[in-house]
C-alpha positions as CSV (number, residue, x, y, z in Angstrom):
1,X,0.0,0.0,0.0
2,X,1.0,3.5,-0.8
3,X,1.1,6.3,1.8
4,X,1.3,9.5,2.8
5,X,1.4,11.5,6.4
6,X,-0.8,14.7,6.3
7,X,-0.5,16.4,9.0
8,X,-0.5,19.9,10.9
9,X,2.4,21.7,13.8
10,X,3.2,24.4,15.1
11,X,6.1,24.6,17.1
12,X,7.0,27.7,19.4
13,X,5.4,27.9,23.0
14,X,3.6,24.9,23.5
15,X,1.7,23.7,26.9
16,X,3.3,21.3,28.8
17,X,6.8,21.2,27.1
18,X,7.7,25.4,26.7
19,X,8.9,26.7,23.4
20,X,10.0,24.0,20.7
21,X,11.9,24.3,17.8
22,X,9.4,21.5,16.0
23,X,5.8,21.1,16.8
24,X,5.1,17.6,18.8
25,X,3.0,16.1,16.0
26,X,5.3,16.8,13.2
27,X,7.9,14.7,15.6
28,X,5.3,11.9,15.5
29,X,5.0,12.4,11.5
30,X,8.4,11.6,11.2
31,X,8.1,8.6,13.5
32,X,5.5,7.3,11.1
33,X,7.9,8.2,8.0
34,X,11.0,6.2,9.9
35,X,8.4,3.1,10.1
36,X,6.5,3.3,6.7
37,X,8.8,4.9,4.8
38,X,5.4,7.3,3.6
39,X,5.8,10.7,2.0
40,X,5.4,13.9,4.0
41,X,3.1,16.3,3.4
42,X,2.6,19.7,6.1
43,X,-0.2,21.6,6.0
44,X,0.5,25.4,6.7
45,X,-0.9,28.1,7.3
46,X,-1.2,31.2,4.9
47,X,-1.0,33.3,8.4
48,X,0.8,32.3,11.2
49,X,-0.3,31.7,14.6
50,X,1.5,33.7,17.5
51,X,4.6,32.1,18.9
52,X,3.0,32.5,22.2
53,X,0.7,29.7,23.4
54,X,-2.4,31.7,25.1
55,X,-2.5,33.8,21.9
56,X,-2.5,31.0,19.3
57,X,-5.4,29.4,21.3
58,X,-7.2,32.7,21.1
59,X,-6.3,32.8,17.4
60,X,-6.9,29.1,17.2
61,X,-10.6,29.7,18.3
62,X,-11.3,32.6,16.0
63,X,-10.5,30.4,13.1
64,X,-12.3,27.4,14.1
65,X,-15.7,29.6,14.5
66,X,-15.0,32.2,11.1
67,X,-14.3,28.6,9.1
68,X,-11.2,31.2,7.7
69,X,-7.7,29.8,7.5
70,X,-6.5,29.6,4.0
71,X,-3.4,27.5,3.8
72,X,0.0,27.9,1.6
73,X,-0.9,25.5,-0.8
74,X,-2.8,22.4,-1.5
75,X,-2.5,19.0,-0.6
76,X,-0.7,16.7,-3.2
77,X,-3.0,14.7,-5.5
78,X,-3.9,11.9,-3.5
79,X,-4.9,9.0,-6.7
80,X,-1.7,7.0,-5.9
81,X,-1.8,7.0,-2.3
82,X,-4.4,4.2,-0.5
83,X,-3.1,5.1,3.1
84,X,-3.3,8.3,4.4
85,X,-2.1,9.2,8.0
86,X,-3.8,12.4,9.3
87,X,-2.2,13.9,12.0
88,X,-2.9,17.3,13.9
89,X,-2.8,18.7,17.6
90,X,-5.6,19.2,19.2
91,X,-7.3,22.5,19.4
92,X,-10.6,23.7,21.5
93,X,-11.4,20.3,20.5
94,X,-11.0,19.7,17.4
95,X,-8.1,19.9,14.4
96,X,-6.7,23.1,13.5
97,X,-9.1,24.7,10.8
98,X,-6.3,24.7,8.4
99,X,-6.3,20.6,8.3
100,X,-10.1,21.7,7.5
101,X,-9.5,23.6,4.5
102,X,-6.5,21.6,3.6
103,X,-9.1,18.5,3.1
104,X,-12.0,20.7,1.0
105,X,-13.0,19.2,-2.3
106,X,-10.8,16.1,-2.1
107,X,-12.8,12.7,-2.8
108,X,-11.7,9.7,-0.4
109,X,-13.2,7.3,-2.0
110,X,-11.7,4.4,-1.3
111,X,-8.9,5.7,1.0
112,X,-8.2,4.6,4.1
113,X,-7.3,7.1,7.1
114,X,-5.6,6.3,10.3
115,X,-5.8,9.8,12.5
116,X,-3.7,10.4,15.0
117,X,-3.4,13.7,17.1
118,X,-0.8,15.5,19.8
119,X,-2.9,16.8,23.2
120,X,-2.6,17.6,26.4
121,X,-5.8,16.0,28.3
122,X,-8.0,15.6,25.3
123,X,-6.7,12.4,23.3
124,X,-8.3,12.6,20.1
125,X,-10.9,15.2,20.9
126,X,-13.6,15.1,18.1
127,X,-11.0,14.9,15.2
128,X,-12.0,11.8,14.2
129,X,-15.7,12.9,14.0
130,X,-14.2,15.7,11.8
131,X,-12.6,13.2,9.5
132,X,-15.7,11.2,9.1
133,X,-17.8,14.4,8.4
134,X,-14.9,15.8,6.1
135,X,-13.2,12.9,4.3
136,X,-16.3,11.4,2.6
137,X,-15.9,8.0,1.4
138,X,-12.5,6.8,3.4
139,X,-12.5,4.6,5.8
140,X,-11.7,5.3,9.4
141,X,-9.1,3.1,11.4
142,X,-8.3,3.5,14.8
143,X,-6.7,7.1,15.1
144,X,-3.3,7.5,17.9
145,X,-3.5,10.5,20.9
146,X,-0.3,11.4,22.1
147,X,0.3,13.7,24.7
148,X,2.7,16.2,24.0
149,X,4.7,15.8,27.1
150,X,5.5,12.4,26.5
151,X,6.1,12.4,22.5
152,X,9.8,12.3,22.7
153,X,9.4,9.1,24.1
154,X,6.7,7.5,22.3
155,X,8.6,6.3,18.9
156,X,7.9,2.8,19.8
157,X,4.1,3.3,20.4
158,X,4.1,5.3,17.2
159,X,6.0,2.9,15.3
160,X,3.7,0.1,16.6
161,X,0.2,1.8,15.8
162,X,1.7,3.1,12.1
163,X,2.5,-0.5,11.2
164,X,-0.8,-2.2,12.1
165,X,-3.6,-2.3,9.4
């Protein structure tokens, strides 16, 4: 099976774990990459959020309720791939609005999806919901919540839920 890792980070001040030079679920991306060997795509944003946390949960909020967060540019054509790992912190909830927009228009018929998301309490939140509601046609496997705090030390976890199908 072909694959690819979409996902969503944002590294600077983070809860639990200060500022960060790489975002905690683009460090899980790569652990998925290092086990499947899939391409990497990153979704990100046209406008940046703030490096400091409180803000970018502010901003993070304004986005999710406008629906407004256009992104850099579109995802790859996704014909070849028949795996898709979807990965994205967890915001108020759900996945950053950008991961939204990034998934517009795109028919996943016939893909398969395994989520998986970087927290700090809420696990997967309602992102999997999200994907079902957005990603018409894919089907849904069992999705991965890490907590940010412990994601430099989850490569094993990661590499064991990436592998299983």
């Amino acid at each position: 099976m072909k694959s690819i890792i979409i996902y969503f980070s944002r590294a600077d001040e983070n809860y639990g774990v200060g500022f960060i030079e790489k975002g905690n679920t683009e460090v899980v991306a790569e652990y998925i990459k290092e086990a499947t060997n899939a391409f990497m795509f990153k979704v990100e944003p046209l406008i940046p959020y703030s490096k400091d946390y409180k803000t970018c949960t502010v901003e993070a909020k304004e986005r999710q309720e406008s629906h407004v967060a256009p992104i850099k540019e579109k995802v790859p054509d996704l014909k070849d791939y028949d795996l898709i790992y979807l990965g994205s912190p967890v915001y108020w909830d759900f996945m950053p609005e950008e991961l939204v927009e990034a998934l517009k228009d795109i028919d996943f018929t016939g893909k398969i999806i395994k989520p998986f998301t970087t927290h700090e309490g809420s696990g997967l939140g309602r992102v999997v919901d999200q994907i079902q509601k957005n990603c018409t046609g894919a089907k849904v496997l069992e999705g991965l919540a890490v907590q940010g705090t412990l994601v430099k030390n989850s490569k094993e976890k990661v590499w064991e839920w990436a592998k299983k199908i």
